[in-house]
N, C-alpha and C positions, 0 to 999 in steps of 0.2 A: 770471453767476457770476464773483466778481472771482478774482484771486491767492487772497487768501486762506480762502476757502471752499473753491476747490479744490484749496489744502492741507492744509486739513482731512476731506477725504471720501477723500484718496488715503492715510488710513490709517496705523497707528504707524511703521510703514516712513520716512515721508516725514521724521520724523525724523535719524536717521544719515545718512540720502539728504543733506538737507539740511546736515550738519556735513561729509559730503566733499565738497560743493558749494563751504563757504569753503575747506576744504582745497585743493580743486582750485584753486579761484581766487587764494587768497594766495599760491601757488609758482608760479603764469602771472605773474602781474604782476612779481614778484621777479627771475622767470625773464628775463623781456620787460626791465627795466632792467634786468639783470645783461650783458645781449648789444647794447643798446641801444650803452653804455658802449666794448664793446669793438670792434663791425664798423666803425667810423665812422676808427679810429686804428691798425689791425692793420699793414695793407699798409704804411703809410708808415714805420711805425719799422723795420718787419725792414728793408725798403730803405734807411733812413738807414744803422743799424747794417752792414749788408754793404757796401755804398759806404763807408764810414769804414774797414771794414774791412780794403779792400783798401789803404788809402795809411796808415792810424794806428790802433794796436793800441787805445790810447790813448783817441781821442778816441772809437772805437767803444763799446768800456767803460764811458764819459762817459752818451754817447747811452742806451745799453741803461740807465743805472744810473737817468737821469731817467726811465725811462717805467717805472718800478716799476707803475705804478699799472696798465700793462696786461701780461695775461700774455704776450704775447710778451716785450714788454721784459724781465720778469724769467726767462722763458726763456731768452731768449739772453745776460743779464747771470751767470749761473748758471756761465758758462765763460768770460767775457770775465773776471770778474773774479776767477779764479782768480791766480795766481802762481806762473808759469810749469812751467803742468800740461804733463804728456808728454801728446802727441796722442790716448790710451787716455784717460785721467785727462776731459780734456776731450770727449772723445763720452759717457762715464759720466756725466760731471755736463749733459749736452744731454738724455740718456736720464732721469733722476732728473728732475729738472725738468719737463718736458713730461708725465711720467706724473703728477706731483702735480698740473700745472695744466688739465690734460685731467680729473682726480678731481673737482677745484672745480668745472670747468664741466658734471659732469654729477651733480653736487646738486639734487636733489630728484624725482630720474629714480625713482630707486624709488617713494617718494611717489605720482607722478603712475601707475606700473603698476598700485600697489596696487589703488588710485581707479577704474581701469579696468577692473579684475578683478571688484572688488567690485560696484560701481554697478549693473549690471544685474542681478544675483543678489542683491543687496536689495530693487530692483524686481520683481521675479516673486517674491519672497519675499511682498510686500506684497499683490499680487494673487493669490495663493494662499492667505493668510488672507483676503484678501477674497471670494474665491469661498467658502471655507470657512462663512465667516459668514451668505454669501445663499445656498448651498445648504441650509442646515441647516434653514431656516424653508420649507422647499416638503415641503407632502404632496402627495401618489399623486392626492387626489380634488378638489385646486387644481387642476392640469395644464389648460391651455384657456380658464382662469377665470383675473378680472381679478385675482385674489389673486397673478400671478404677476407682475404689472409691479413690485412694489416688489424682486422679484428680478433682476427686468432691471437695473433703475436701481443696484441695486447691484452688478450684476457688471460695468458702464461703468464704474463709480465704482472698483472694485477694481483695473480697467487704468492706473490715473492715478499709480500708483507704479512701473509699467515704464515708461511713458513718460518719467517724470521722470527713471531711473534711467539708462535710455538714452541722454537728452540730455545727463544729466553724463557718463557716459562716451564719446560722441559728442566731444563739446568739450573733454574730458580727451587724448584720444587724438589729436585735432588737433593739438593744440599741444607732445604729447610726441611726434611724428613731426617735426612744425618744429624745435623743439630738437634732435634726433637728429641731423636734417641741416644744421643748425650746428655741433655738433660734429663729425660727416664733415667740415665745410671748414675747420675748426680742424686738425684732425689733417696732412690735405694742407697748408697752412702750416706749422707747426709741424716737420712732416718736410723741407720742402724749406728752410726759411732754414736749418732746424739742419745740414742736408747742405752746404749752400752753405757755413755759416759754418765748418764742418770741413774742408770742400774748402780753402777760403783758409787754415785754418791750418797743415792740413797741408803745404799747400804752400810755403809760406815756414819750414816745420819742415825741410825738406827738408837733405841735408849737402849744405854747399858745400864749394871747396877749401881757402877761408880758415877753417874751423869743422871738425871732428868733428859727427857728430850727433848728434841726442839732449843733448848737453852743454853747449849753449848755446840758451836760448828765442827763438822767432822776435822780431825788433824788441826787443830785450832792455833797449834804451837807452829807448824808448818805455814799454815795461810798468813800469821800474823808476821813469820819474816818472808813472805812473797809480797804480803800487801809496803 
C-alpha cells in the first residue's frame, strides 16, 4: 500500500488534516530562516554597541543604526538614536521596542497552537466516521462469520486519520516548543543589553560639578555630530 492509497482509505478527514499539514509546514520553514538569520549575529552587535557605548555616544548609534536588519540592532538603535532623551524617555523607547520586536518574533505562534489543537480532533473525528461506516454493515447473525472481516479491514483503515492527525500535531508541537525557547533567549538578551545600555547611560547622565543635571545630555558634543 503506497502514500497514496493510504490517503485515500484514511477517509474525508485526511483532507483538512492534510491542508494544516502545509500550514503546519510553511510557518516551520519561515520560522527556521526567520531565526536562522538572527542567532548567528545577535551576541556580537549588542557587544559592539555597548563597547562603543562606553567611549562614543556616536559611533554606538552608528553601529545599532547599521544592523537594522537584526532586531537587536533596531532595539537598541530605538534609544541611541533619540536626541538627547531624559533617562525615563530612553528606558520607554528600550521598553516600546523590544515588545514590538519580541511580537515579530512570535508570528505565527498562534498558527502553529491552532494546528495543534485541531490535528488530533480531526483525526478521531475521521475514525469515528469511520467506525460509524463499518459498524453499520454488521448484523446480529454475521458475528463469527467471515462476513465480518471486511469490518475489521475497515475499522484499521478508520485509525489511519488519528494517526495522521497525531503526527501533524506531534511535529507541530516540536517545533512550536523550539521556537518558544528561542524566544525565552531572545527575551534574556534583549533585557540584559537594554539594562547595560541604560546602566551606561545613566551613568554618564549623572550631575557633575561642572553641569546641573538633567539640563545637559550625556556626551552632548558627540550626539550633536551623530544627530
Amino acid at each position: 500500500m503506497n502514500v497514496f492509497e493510504l490517503f485515500a482509505r484514511g477517509g474525508p478527514a485526511m483532507w483538512p488534516l492534510l491542508l494544516l499539514s502545509f500550514l503546519s509546514l510553511s510557518t516551520i520553514i519561515e520560522r527556521v530562516w526567520f531565526w536562522s538569520k538572527i542567532l548567528t549575529r545577535e551576541r556580537e552587535v549588542a557587544g559592539r554597541v555597548l563597547e562603543a557605548a562606553r567611549r562614543d555616544w556616536g559611533a554606538a548609534a552608528e553601529i545599532a543604526r547599521k544592523s537594522n536588519d537584526q532586531p537587536i540592532g533596531r532595539f537598541l538603535y530605538s534609544a541611541l538614536g533619540l536626541e538627547y532623551p531624559d533617562p525615563e524617555v530612553f528606558q520607554l523607547a528600550l521598553q516600546a521596542s523590544a515588545d514590538e520586536e519580541l511580537a515579530a518574533m512570535r508570528r505565527g505562534d498562534k498558527l502553529l497552537e491552532a494546528i495543534i489543537a485541531i490535528s488530533p480532533l480531526l483525526g478521531l473525528l475521521g475514525t469515528v466516521l469511520g467506525l460509524i461506516s463499518s459498524l453499520s454493515s454488521i448484523r446480529l447473525g454475521d458475528l463469527g462469520t467471515d462476513a465480518t472481516t471486511g469490518v475489521t479491514l475497515g475499522i484499521s483503515e478508520a485509525l489511519i486519520s488519528t494517526a495522521f492527525g497525531l503526527i501533524v500535531a506531534i511535529t507541530t508541537l516540536a517545533f512550536y516548543r523550539l521556537f518558544n525557547g528561542l524566544i525565552s533567549g531572545q527575551v534574556k538578551i534583549f533585557r540584559q543589553s537594554g539594562n547595560d545600555l541604560e546602566l551606561i547611560y545613566r551613568k554618564s547622565w549623572m550631575p557633575r560639578p561642572d553641569r546641573p543635571a538633567i539640563q545637559d545630555p550625556p556626551n552632548r558634543t558627540v550626539l550633536e555630530g551623530n544627530g
